[in-house]
Backbone of each chain as ProteinMPNN parsed JSONL, in Angstrom:
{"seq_chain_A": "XXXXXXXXXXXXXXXXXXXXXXXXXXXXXXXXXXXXXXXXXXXXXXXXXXXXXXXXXXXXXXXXXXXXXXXXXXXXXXXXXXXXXXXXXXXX", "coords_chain_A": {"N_chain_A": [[12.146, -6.673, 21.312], [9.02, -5.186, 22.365], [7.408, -6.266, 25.55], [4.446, -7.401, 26.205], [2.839, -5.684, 27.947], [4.75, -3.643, 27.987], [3.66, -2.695, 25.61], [1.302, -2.011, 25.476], [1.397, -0.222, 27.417], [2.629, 1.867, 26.045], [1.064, 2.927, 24.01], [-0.465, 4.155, 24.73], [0.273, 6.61, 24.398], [-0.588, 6.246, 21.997], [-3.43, 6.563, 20.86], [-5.207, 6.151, 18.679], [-4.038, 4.088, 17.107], [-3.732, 0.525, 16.418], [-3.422, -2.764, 18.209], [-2.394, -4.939, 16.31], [-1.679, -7.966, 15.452], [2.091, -8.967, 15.307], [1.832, -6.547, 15.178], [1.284, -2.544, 14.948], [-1.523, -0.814, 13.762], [-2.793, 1.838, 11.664], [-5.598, 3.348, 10.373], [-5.746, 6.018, 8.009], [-7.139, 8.506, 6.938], [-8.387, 10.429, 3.949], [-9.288, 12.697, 1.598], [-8.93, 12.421, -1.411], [-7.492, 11.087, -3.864], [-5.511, 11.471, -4.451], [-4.183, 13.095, -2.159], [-4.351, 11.068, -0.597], [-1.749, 9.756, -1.693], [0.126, 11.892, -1.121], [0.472, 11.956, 1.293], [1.097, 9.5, 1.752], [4.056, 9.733, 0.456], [4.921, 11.402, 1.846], [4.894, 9.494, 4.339], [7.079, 7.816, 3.643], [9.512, 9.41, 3.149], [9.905, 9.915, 5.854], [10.527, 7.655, 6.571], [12.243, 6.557, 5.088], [14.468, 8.722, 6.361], [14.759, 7.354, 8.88], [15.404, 4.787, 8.382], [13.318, 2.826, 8.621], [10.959, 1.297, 7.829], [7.716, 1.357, 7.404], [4.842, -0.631, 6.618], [2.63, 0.143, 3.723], [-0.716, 0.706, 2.795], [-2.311, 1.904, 0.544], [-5.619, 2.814, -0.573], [-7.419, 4.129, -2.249], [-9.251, 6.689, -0.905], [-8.134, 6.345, 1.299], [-5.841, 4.937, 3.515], [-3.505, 2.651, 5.1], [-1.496, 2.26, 7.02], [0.957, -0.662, 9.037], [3.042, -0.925, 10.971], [5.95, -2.766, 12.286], [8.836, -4.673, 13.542], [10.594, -6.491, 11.967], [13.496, -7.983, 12.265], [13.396, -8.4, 15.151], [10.872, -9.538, 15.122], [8.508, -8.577, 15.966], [6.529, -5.845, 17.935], [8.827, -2.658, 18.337], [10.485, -0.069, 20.086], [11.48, 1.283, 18.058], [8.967, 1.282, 16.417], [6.859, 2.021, 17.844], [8.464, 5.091, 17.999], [8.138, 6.019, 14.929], [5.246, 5.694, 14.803], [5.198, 7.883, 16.363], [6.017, 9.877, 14.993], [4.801, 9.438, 12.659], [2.01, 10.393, 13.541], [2.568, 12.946, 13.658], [2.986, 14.296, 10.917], [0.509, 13.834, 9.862], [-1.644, 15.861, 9.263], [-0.252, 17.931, 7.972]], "CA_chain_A": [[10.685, -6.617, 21.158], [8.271, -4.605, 23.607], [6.141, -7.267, 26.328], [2.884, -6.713, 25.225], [2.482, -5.051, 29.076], [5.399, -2.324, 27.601], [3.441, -2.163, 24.601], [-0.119, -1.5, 25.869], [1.672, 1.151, 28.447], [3.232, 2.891, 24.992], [-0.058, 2.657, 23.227], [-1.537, 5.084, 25.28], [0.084, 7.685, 23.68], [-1.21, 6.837, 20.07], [-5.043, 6.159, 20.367], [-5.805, 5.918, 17.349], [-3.383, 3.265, 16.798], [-4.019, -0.574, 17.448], [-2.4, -3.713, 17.938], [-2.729, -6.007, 15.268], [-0.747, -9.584, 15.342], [3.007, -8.711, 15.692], [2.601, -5.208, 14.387], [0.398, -1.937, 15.139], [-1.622, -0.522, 12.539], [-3.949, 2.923, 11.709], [-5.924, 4.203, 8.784], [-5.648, 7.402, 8.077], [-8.978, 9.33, 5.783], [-8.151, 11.724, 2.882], [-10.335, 13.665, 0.862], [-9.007, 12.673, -2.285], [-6.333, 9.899, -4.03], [-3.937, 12.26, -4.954], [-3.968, 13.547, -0.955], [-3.436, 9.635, 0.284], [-0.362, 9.586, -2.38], [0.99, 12.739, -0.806], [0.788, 11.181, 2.678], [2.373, 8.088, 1.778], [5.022, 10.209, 0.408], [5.519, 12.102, 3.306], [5.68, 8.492, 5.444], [7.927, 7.117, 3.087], [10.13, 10.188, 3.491], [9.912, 9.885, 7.015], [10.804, 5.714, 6.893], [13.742, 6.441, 4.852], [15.335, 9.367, 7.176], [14.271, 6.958, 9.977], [15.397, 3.87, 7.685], [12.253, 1.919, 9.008], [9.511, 1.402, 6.827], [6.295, 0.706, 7.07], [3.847, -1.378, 5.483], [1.631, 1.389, 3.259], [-1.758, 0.367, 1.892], [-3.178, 3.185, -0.545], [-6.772, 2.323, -1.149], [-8.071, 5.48, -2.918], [-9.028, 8.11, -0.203], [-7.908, 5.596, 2.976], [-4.107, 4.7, 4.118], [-3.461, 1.757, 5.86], [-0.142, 2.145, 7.606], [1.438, -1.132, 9.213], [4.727, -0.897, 11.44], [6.78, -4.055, 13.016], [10.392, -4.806, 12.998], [10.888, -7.674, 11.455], [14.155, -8.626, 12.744], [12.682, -8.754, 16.191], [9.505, -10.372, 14.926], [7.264, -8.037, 16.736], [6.745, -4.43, 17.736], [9.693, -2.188, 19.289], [10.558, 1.356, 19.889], [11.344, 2.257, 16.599], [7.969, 1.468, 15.728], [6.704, 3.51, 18.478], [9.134, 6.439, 17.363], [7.649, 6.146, 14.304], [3.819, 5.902, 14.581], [4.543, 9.143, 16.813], [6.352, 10.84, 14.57], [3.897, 9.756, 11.282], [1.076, 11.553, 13.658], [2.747, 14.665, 13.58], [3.091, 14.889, 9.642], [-0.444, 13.378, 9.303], [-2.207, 17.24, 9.441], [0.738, 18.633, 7.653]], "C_chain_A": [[10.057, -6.23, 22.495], [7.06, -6.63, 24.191], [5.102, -6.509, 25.85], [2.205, -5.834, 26.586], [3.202, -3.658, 28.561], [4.455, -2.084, 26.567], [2.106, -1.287, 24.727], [0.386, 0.064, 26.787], [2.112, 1.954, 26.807], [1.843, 2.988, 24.171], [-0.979, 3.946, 23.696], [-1.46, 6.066, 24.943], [-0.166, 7.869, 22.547], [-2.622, 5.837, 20.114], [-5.598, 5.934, 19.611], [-4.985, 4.869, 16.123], [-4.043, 2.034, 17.41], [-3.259, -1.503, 17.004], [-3.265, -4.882, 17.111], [-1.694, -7.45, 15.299], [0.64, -8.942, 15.973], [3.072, -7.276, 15.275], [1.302, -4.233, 14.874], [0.174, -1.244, 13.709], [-2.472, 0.701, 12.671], [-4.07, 2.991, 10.486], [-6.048, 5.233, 8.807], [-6.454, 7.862, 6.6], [-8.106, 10.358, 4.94], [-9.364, 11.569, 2.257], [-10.635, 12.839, -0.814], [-7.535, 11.405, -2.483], [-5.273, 10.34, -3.72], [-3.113, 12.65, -3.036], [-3.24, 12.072, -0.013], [-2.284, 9.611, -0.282], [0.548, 10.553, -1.733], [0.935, 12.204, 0.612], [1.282, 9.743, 2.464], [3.465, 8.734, 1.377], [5.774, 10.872, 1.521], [6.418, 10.985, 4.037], [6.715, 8.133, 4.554], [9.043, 8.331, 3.063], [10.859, 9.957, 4.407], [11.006, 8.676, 7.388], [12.029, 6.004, 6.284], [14.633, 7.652, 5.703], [15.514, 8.483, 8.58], [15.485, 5.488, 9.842], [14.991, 2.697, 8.954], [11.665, 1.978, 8.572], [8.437, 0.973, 7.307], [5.645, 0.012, 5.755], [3.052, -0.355, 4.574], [0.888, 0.602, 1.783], [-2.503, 1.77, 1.792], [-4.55, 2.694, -1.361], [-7.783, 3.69, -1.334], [-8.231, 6.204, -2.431], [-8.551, 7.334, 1.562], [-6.001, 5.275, 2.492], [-3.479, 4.056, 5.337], [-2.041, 1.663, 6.275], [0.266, 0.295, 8.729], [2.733, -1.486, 9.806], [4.653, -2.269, 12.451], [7.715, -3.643, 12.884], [10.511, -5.985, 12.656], [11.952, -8.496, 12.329], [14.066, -8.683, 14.248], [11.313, -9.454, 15.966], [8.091, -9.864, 15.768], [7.37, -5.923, 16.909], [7.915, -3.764, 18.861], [9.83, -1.061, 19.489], [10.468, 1.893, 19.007], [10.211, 2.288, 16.168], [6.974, 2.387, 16.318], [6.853, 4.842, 18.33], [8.511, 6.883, 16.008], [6.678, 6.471, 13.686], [3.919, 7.806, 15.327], [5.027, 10.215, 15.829], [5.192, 10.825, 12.96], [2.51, 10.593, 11.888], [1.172, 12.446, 13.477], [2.504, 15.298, 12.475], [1.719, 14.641, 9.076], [-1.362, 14.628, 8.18], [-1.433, 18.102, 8.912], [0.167, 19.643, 6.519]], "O_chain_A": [[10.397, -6.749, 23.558], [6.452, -7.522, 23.6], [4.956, -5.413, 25.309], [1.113, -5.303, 26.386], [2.547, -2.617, 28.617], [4.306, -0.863, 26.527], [1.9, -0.182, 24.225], [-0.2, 1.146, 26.748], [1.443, 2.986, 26.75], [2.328, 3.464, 23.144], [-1.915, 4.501, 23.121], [-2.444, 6.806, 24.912], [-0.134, 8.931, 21.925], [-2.801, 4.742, 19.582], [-6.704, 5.419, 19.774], [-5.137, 4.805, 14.903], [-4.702, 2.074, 18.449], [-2.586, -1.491, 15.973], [-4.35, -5.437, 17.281], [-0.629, -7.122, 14.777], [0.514, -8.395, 17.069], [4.161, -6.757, 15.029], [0.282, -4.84, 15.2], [1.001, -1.068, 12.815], [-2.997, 0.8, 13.78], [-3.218, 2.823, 9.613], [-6.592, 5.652, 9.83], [-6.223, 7.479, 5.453], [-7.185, 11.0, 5.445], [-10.209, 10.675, 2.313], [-11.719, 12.637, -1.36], [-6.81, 10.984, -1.581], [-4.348, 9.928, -3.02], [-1.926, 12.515, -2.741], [-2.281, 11.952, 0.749], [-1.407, 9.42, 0.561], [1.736, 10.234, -1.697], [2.126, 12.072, 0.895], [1.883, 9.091, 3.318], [4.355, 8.289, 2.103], [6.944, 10.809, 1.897], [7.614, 11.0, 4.326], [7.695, 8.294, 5.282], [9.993, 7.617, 2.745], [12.074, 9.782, 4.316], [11.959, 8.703, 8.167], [13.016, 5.703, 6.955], [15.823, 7.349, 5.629], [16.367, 8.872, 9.377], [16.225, 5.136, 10.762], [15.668, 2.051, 9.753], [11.283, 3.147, 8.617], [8.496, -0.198, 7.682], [5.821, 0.065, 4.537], [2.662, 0.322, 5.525], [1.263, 0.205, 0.68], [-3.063, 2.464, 2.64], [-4.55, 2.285, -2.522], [-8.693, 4.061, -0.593], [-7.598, 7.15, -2.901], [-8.696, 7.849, 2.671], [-5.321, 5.407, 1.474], [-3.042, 4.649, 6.323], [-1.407, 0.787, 5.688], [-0.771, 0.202, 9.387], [3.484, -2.272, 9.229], [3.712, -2.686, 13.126], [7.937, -2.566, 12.33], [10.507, -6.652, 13.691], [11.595, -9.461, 13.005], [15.095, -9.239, 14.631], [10.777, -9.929, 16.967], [7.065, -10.47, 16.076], [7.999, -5.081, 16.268], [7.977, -4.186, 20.015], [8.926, -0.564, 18.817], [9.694, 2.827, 18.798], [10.0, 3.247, 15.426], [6.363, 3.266, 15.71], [5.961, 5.685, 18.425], [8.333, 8.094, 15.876], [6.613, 7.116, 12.639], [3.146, 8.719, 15.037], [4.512, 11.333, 15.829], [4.865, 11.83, 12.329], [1.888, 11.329, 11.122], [0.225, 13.147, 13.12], [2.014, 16.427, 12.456], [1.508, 15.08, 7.945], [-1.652, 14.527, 6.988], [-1.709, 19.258, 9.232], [0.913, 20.473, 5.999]]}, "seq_chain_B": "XXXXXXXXXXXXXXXXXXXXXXXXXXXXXXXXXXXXXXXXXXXXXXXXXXXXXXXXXXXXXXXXXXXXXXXXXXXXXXXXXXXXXXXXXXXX", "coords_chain_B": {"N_chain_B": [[-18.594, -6.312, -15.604], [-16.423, -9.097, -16.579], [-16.893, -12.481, -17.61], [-15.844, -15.327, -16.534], [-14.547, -16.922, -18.19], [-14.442, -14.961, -20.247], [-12.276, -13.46, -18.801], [-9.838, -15.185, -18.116], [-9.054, -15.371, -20.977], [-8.467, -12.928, -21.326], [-6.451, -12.474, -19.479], [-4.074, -13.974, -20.315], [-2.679, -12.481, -21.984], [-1.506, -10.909, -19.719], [0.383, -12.029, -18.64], [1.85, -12.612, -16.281], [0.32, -11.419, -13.967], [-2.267, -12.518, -11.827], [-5.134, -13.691, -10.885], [-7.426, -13.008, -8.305], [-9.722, -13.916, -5.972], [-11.873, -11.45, -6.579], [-10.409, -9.537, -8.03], [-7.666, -8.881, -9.447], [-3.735, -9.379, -9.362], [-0.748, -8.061, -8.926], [2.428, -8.834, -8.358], [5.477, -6.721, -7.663], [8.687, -6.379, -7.593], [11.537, -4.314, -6.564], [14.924, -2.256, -6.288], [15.056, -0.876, -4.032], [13.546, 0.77, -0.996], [12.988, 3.751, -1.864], [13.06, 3.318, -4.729], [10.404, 1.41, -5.097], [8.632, 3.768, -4.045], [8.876, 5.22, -5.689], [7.641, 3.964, -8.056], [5.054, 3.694, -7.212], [3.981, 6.076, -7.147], [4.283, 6.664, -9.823], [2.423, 4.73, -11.013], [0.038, 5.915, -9.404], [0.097, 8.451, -10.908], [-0.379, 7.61, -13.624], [-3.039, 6.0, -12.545], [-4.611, 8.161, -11.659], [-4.944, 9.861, -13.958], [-6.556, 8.206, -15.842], [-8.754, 7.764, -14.175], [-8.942, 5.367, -12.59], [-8.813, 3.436, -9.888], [-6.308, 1.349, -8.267], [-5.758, -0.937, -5.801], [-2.867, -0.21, -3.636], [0.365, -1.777, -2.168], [2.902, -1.126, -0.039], [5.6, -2.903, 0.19], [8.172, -2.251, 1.433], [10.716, -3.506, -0.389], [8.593, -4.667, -2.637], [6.097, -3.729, -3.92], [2.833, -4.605, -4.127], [0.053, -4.802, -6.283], [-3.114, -4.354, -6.519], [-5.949, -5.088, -8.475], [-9.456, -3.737, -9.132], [-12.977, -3.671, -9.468], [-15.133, -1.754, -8.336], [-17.812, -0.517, -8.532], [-18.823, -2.604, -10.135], [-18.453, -4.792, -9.027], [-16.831, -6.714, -9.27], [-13.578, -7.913, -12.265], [-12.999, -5.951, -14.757], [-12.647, -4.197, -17.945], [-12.048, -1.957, -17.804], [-10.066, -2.649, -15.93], [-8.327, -4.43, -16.982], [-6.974, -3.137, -18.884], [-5.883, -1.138, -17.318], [-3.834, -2.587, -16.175], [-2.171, -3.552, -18.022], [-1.571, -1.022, -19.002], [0.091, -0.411, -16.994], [2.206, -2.246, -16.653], [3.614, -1.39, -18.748], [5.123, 0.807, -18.162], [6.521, -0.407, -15.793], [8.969, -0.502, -15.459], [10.365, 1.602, -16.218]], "CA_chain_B": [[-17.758, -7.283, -15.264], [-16.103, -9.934, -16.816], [-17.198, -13.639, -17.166], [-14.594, -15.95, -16.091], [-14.105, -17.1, -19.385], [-13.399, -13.853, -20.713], [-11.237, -12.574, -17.86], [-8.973, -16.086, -18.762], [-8.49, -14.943, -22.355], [-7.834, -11.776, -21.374], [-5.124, -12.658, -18.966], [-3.331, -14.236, -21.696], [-1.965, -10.927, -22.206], [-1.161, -10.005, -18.584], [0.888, -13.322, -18.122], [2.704, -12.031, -14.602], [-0.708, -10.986, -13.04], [-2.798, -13.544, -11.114], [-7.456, -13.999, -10.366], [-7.622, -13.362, -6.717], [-11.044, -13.507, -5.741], [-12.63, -10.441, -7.533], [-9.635, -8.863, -8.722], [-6.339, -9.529, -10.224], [-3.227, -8.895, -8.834], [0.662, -8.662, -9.414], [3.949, -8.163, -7.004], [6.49, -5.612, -8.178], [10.073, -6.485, -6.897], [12.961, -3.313, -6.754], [16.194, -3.086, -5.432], [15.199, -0.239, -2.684], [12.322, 1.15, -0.636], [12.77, 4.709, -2.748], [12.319, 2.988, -6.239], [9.119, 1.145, -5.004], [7.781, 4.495, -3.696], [8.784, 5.876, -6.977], [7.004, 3.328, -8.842], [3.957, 4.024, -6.279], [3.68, 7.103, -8.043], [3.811, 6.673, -10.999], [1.234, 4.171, -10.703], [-0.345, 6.956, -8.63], [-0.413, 9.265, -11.861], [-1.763, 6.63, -14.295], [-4.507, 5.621, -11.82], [-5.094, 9.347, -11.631], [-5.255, 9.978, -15.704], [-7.708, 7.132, -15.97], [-9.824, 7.735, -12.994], [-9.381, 4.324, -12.013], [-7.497, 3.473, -8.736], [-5.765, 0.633, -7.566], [-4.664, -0.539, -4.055], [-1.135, -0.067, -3.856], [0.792, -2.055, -0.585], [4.397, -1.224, -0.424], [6.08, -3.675, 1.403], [9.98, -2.176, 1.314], [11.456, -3.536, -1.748], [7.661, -5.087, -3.248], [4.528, -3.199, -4.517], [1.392, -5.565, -5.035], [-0.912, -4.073, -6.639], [-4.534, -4.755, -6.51], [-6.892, -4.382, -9.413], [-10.748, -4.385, -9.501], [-13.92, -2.65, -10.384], [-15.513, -1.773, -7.128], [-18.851, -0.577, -8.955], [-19.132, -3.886, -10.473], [-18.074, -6.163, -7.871], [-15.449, -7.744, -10.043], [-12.642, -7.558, -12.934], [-13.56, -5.473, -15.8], [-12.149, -3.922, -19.015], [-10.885, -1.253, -16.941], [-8.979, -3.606, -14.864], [-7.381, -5.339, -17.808], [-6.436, -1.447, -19.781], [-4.518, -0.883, -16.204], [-2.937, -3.63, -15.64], [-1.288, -3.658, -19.271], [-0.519, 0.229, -18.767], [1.0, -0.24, -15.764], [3.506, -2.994, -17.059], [4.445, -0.3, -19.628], [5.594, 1.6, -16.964], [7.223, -1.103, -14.575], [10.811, -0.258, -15.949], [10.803, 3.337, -17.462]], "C_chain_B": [[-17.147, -8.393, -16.027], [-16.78, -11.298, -16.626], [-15.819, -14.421, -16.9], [-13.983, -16.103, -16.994], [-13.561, -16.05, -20.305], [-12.378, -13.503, -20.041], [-9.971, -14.01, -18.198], [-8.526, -15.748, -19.849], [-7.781, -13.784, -22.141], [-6.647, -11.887, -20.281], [-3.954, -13.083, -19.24], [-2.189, -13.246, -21.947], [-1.186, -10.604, -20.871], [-0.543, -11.223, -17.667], [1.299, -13.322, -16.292], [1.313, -11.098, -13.495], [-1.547, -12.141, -12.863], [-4.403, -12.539, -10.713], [-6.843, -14.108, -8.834], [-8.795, -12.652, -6.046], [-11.815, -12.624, -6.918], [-11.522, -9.553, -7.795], [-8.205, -9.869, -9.416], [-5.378, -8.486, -9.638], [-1.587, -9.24, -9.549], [1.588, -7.597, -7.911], [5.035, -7.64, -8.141], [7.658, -5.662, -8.054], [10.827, -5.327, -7.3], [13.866, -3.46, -6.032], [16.079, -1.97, -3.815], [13.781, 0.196, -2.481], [12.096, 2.538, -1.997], [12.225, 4.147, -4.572], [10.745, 2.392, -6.05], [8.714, 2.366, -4.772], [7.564, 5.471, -5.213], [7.597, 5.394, -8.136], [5.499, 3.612, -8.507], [3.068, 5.12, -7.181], [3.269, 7.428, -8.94], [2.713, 5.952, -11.758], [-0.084, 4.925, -10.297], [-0.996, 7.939, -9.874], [-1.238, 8.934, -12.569], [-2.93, 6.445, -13.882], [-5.535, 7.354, -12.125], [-5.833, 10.012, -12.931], [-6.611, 8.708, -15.871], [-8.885, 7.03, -15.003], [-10.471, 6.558, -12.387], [-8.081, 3.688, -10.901], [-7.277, 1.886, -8.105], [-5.455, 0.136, -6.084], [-3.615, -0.816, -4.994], [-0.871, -0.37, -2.619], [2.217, -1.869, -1.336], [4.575, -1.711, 0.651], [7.935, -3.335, 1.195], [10.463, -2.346, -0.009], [9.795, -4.392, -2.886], [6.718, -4.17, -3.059], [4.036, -3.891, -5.287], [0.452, -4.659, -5.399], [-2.276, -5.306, -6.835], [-6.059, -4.19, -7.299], [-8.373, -5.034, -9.208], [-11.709, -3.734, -9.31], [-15.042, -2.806, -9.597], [-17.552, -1.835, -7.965], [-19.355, -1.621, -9.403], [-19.141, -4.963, -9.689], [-17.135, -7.227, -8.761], [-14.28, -6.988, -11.327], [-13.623, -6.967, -14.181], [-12.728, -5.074, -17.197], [-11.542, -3.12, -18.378], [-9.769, -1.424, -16.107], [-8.175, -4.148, -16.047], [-6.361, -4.133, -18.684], [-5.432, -1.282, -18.55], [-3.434, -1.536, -16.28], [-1.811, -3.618, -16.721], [-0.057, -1.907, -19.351], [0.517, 0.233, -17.442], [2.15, -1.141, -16.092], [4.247, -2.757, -17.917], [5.356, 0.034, -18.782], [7.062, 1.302, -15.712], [8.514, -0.711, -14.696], [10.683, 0.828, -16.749], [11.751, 3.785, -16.303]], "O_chain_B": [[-18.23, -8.969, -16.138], [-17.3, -11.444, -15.52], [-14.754, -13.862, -17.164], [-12.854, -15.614, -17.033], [-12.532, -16.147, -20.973], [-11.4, -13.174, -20.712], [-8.959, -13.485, -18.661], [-7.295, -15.781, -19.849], [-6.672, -13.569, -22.631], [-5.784, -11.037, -20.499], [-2.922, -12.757, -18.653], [-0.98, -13.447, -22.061], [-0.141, -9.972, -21.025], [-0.772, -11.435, -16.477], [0.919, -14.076, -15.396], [1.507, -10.355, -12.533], [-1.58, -12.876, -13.85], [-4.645, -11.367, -10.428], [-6.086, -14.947, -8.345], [-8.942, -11.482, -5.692], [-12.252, -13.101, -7.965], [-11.972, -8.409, -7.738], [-7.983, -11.047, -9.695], [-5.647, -7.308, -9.403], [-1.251, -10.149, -10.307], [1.512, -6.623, -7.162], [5.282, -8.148, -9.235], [8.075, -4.621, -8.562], [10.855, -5.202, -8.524], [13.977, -4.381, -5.223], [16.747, -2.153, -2.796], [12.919, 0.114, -3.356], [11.268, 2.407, -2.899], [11.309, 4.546, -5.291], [9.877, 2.853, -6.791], [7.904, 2.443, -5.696], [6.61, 6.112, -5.651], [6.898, 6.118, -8.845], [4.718, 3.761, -9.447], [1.95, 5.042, -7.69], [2.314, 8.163, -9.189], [2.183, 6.343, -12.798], [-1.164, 4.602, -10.79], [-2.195, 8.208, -9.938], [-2.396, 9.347, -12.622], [-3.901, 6.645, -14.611], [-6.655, 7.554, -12.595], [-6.95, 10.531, -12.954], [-7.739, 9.161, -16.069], [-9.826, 6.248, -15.139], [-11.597, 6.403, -11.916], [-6.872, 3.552, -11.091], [-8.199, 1.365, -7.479], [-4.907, 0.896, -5.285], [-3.409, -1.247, -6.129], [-1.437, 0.272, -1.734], [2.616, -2.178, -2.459], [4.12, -1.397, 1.751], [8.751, -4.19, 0.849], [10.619, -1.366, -0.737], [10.146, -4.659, -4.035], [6.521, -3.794, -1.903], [4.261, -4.072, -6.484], [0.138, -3.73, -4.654], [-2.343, -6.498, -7.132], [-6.89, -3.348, -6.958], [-8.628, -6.236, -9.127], [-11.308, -2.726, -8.728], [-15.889, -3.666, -9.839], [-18.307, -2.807, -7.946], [-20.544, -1.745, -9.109], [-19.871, -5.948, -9.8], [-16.984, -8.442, -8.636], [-14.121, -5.768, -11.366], [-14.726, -7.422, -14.483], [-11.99, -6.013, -17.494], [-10.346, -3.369, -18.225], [-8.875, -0.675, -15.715], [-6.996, -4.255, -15.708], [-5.194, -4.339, -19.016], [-4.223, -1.293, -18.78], [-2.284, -1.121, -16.426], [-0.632, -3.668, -16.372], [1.131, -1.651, -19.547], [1.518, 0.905, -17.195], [3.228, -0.676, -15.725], [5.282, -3.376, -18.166], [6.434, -0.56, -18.745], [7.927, 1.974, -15.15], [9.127, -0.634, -13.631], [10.93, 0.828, -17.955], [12.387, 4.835, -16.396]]}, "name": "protein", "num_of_chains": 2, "seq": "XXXXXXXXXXXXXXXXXXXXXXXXXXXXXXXXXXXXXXXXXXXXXXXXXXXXXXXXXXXXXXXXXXXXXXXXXXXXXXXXXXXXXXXXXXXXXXXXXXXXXXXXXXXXXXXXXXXXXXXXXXXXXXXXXXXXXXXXXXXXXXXXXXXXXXXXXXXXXXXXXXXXXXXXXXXXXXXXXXXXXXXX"}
């Protein structure tokens, strides 16, 4: 598990990310339902080539993503690796 | 909206869904992340055909779903027609 000093230094490269309890979280805007369903598909793509999942809340045109590791009980690289790589596919 | 008293009768029917707050809700259990995302979906379509949308949280091997009838501020007839189609569904 990242010190919350490593975590704030890794944070800086996803702004639009924040820390929430043991886990960082973002919402991410669509247009349209069908558009949040195809971006949770994407992450869930992503989480299983990764095999790390995220949390994924689908609330009609919003998309509440959620990453931890559980078996560390807090946030770690992979979840890092993760949020940077779900920015990339966000705009896809 | 529903009065309480109706939304009780009518849950009757929807034994495995639970009153929480202003909606009604149920947890999904599968045996992998891919079948929940599958299920996501297909949830995803229904909502879509009916033009009435759900949250959807996938938590790995659980999808809660979260029904309720924003325009109204509570459970409605449309919430109770989902909930029943969607437990069609749970196992196809």
């Amino acid at each position: 598990m990242l010190s919350l000093n490593e975590l704030q230094e890794k944070m800086e490269a996803l702004p639009e990310w924040s820390i929430a309890g043991n886990a960082i979280e973002k919402i991410f805007s669509f247009k349209t339902f069908k558009d949040s369903l195809a971006f949770a598909n994407k992450v869930g793509t992503l989480a299983e080539s990764l095999n790390h999942h995220p949390e994924i809340t689908i609330s009609y045109t919003n998309v509440k993503l959620v990453l931890t590791t559980h078996s560390e009980r807090g946030v770690t690289l992979k979840d890092i690796e993760l949020a940077k790589e779900i920015d990339k596919i966000e705009n896809d």
